[in-house]
N, C-alpha and C positions, 0 to 999 in steps of 0.2 A: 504493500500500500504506500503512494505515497501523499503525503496530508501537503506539503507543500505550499501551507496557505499564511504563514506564522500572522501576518497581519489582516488576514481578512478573516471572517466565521460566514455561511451561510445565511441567511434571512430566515431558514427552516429552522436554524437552531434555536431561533429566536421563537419564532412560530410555536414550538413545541415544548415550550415553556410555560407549563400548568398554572403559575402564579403570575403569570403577565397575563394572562387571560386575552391575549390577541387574536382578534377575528379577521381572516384575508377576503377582503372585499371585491378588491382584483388582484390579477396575477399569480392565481393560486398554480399555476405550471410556471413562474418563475422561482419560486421556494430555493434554487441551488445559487441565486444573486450573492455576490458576493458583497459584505458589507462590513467597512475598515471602522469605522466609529456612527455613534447615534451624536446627532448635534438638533438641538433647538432655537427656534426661530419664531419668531411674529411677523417679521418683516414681511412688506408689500412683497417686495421683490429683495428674495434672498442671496441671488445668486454671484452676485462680486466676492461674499464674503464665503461662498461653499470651494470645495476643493474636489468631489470627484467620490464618490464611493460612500455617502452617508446614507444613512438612516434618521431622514427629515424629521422632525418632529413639532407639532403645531397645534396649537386648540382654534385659531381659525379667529385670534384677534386680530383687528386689523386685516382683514382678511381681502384680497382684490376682488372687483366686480368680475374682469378678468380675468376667469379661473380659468380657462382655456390656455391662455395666456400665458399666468403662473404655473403648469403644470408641466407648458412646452417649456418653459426656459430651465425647470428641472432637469427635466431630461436632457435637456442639450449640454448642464454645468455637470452630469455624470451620477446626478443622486439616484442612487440603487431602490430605494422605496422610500414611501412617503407615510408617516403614522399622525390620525387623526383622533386628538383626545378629545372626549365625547363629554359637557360640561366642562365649564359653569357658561360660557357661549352658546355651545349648539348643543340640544337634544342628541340628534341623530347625525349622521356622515353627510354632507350636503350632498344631494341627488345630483348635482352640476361637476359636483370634484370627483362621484367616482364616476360618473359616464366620459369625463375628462381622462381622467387615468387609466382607462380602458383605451381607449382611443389612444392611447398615447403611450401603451404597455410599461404605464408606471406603476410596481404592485402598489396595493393602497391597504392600510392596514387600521381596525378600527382599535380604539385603546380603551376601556371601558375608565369610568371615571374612579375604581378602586385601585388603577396602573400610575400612579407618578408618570413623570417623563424620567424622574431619578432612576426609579426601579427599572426600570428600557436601558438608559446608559450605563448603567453598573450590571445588567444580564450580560450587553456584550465586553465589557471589559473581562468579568468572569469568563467569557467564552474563548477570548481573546487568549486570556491566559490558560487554561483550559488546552487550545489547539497547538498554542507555543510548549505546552510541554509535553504532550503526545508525539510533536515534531522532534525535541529532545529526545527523548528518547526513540521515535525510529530510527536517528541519525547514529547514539549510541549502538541499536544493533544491528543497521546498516554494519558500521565501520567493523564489527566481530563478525560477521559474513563477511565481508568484503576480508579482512585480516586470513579466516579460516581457508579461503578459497586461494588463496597465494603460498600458501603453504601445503597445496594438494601437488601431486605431480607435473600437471602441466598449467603453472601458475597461469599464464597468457589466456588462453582457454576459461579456465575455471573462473577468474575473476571476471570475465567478459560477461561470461552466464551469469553468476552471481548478483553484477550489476542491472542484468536486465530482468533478471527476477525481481529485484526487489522492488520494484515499482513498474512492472508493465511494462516498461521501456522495450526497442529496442537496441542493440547494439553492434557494430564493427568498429572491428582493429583492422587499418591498414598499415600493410608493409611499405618499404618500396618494390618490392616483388609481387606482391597483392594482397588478397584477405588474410590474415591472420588468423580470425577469429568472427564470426558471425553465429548472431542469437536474436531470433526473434523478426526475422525479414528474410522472405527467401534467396534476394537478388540482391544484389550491390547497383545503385543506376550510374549513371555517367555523373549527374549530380554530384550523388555521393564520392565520387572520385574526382571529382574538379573542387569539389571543398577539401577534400585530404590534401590534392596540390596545390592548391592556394596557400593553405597553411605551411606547407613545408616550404615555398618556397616568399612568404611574408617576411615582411620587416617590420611589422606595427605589432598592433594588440594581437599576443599570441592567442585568440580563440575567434571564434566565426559562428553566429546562428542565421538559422533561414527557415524556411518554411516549404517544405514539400508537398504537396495536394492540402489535405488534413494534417499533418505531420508538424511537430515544431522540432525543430534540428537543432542542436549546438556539437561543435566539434573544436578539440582539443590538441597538440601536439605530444606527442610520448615520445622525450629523447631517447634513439638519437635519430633515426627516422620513420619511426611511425606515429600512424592519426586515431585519436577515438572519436565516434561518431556514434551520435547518443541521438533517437526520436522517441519522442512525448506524443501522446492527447491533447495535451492541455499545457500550457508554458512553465519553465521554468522557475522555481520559486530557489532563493536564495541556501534554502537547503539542499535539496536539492543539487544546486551545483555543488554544495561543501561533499556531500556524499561523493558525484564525480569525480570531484580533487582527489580525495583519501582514496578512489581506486584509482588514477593518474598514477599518484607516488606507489602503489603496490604496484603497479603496472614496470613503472621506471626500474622499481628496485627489482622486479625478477626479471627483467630483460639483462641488466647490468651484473649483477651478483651473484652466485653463486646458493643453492640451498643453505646449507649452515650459516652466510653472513647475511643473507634475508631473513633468514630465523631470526636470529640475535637483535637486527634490527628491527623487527616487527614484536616482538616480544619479550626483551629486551627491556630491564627499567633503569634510564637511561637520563635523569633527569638536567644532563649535562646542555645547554645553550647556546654554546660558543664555537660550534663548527662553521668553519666558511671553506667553498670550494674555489680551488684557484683554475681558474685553465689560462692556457701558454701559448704561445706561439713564437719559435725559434725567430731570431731577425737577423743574428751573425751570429757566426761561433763563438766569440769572446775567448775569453782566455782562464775563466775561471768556471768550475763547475759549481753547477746551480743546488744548493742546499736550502729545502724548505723545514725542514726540522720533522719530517714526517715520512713513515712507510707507506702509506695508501699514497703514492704516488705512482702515474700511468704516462708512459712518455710511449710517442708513436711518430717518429718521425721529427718532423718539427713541431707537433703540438704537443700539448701538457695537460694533463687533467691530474689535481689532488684534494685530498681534505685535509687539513688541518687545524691548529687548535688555535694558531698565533699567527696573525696574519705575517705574512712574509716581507722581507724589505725589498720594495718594489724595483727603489731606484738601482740598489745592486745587483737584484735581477737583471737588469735593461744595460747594464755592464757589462752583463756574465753571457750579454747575447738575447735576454728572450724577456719579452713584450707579455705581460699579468695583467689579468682582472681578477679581481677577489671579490667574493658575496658577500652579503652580509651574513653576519653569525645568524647560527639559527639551530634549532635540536636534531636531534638525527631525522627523526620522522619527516620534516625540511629540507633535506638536505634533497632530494628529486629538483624541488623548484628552485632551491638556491643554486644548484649546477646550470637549469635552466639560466639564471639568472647571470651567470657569470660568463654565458656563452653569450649571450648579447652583450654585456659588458667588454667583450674580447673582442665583438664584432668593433665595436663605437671606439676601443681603445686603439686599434688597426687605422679605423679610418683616420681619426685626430692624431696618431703618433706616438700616444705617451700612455704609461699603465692609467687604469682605471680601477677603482674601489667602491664597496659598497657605501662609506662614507663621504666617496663624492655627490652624493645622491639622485637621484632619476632624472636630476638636467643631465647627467656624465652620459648616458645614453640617449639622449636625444640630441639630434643635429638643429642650433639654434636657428638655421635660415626656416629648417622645416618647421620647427615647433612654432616661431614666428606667424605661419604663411598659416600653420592648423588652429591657432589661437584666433586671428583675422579672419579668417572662413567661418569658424561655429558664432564666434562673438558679432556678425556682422550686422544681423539683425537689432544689437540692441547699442549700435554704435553713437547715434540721436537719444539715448538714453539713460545717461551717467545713475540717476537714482537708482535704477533696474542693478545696473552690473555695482552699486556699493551694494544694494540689498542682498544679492544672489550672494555676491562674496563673501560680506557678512553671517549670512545665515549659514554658508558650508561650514568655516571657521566657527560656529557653535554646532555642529555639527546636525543642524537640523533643527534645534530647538526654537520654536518659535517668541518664546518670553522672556529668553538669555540676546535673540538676534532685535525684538523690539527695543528692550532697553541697552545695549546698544547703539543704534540708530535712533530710540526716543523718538519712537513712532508708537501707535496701536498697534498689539498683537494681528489684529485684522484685517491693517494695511500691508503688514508683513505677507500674512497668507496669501494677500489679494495680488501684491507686486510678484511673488514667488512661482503662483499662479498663470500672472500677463509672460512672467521667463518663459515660464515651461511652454506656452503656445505660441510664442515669438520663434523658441530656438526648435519648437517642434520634440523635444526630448521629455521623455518619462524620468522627473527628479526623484521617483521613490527604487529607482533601479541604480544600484550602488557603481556599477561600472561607468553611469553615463553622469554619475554625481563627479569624479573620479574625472575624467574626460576635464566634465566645466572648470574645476578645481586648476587641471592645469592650465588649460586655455589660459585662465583668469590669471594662474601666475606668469605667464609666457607676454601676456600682451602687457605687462607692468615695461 
């Protein structure tokens, strides 16, 4: 199963709650609406101040003539359904608002005058919490599946299946020679294999999603050349992709290691944090040989691949003949992405000349004309709009919160939502999706 939903609960969950005593007026086939909070309103016209996924709530004071009206501008601000409490205003549901919400497939929910609007917003916050830790814990025994399946015979294989059991998925492993591993699709299309080459042969964000007929796609790279390709139902939720990661790094580590040191590292208590991988590239012979202070070191040629504990001295490296990038430290169970990490690091230290480190930090990888050129492209919409780009930067820098980013800027929480809001339809981007948060974050700091 996968619940996949940590921030939204269903409308039915709400529905199905004996003590709300709510009755569905319309939309009783939309019950599986996903709905992120309950918010309350009187307003004529609410919608500057809604964000996209609520659970409306209204006794119908101050109510518009134009319910028609009020019901379409619902639906177009993203509100999941609308709950109408019945007193001390109105008797009954106004006949106008639900033939309006029918018409306009807005569920409409009646709230009897025993339901607070309190007891509505504290059901789904329970709910909320509630689905957050059912996802908790399938991610805990995702990761013991995923763990036991790497440690069977043909780790490649068995984690592939694994992964696609546990939530319906399907999955492939491509090689560069072809399938590795297919579970749950009969065929591999051209699709699927023009997204595997894309990624292997990328310079940007290492992962790619798409969308095949019905299908929601994301694919991943697994050094040192193969692709995982993962299809959904239904989109991916932030759990989700943590499960994919944790079989990623089993994937990395039985491709590369041996059974007994996949063992030891998968199981393994290891509470050590300071490994960083270096990888190398010869540029002359020099005159001295290269000592990094460690035995897991892999030399092939002109390239270097190690772990170590103590980052190495770069600049005497680059005397000794050979051109380091070092990761950042990180546990063992890390150490898959931090390899990852140090090979673009290798790439960006080749082109500029000079080693590169985890402590130079993510500008050491990006080339400044580019980053420049990708900050002026995303930001360009809101360039006539200096209050827009403090708000937005403001509000990433409290990392979201809306009444730490107000006071702040010494504005209303509302105004905040509302400018937060005009970003996300200006720049076109979903702010509640962490990679494209990420994305703005640098833009913002690239075009400083």
């Amino acid at each position: 199963m996968s619940l996949g939903r940590t921030s939204t609960v269903p409308l039915g969950t709400l529905v199905r709650r004996p003590e709300l005593g709510l009755v569905v007026l319309t939309g009783s086939d939309q019950l599986d609406r996903p709905i992120r909070w309950a918010h309350v309103s009187e307003l004529r016209d609410p919608v500057p101040y809604l964000l996209g996924g609520e659970l409306l709530l209204t006794a119908g004071v101050n109510f518009p003539e134009d319910v028609d009206g009020y019901v379409r501008g619902l639906v177009a601000a993203g509100v999941q359904a609308l709950g109408f409490g019945i007193t001390p205003v109105y008797d009954d549901v106004p006949a106008d608002l639900v033939d309006a919400c029918a018409r306009h497939g807005l569920p409409l929910l009646a709230l009897p005058p025993s339901t607070p609007f309190l007891a509505v917003s504290q059901a789904v916050g329970v709910a909320l919490a509630e689905a957050e830790h059912a996802e908790l814990r399938w991610l805990s025994e995702a990761q013991a599946a995923l763990t036991r399946a790497a440690l069977r015979p043909n780790p490649l294989r068995a984690v592939v299946s694994a992964l696609a059991e546990l939530a319906d998925w399907w999955c492939v492993l491509l090689g560069t020679d072809g399938v590795l591993a297919r579970v749950g699709v009969e065929s591999v299309d051209t699709e699927i294999l023009a997204l595997a080459a894309r990624l292997r042969a990328g310079s940007g964000p290492r992962s790619a999603s798409t969308e095949l007929g019905s299908w929601h796609v994301v694919g991943y790279p697994v050094e040192p050349d193969q692709v995982l390709v993962v299809g959904a139902e239904r989109p991916f939720s932030a759990t989700d992709r943590a499960v994919i990661a944790v079989a990623l790094a089993l994937l990395a580590l039985a491709e590369r290691a041996d059974g007994r040191s996949v063992t030891k590292m998968l199981v393994g208590d290891d509470p050590y944090d300071g490994y960083r991988v270096v990888r190398g590239r010869r540029k002359s012979r020099g005159d001295r040989d290269l000592d990094l202070g460690t035995g897991l070191v892999d030399v092939d040629g002109g390239r270097l691949r190690a772990v170590v504990t103590t980052s190495p001295d770069v600049v005497a490296a680059q005397e000794a003949g050979w051109l380091l990038a070092v990761s950042s430290p990180v546990g063992v169970a890390d150490l898959p992405s931090a390899d990852r990490e140090a090979g673009r690091m290798l790439d960006r230290a080749v082109a500029i000349g000079r080693p590169v480190t985890g402590a130079d930090g993510v500008s050491a990888l990006v080339d400044p004309g580019a980053a420049a050129r990708f900050a002026a492209e995303l930001l360009a919409p809101l360039a006539t709009r200096p209050e827009l780009v403090d708000t937005v930067r403001t509000w990433l820098a409290c990392n979201g919160n809306w009444d730490r980013t107000a006071t702040e800027l010494g504005v209303h929480r509302n105004s905040v939502r509302h400018r937060i809001g005009v970003v996300a339809r200006e720049l076109d981007i979903d702010l509640s999706d962490v990679q494209r948060r990420m994305e703005l974050w640098f833009a913002l700091r690239w075009s400083d």
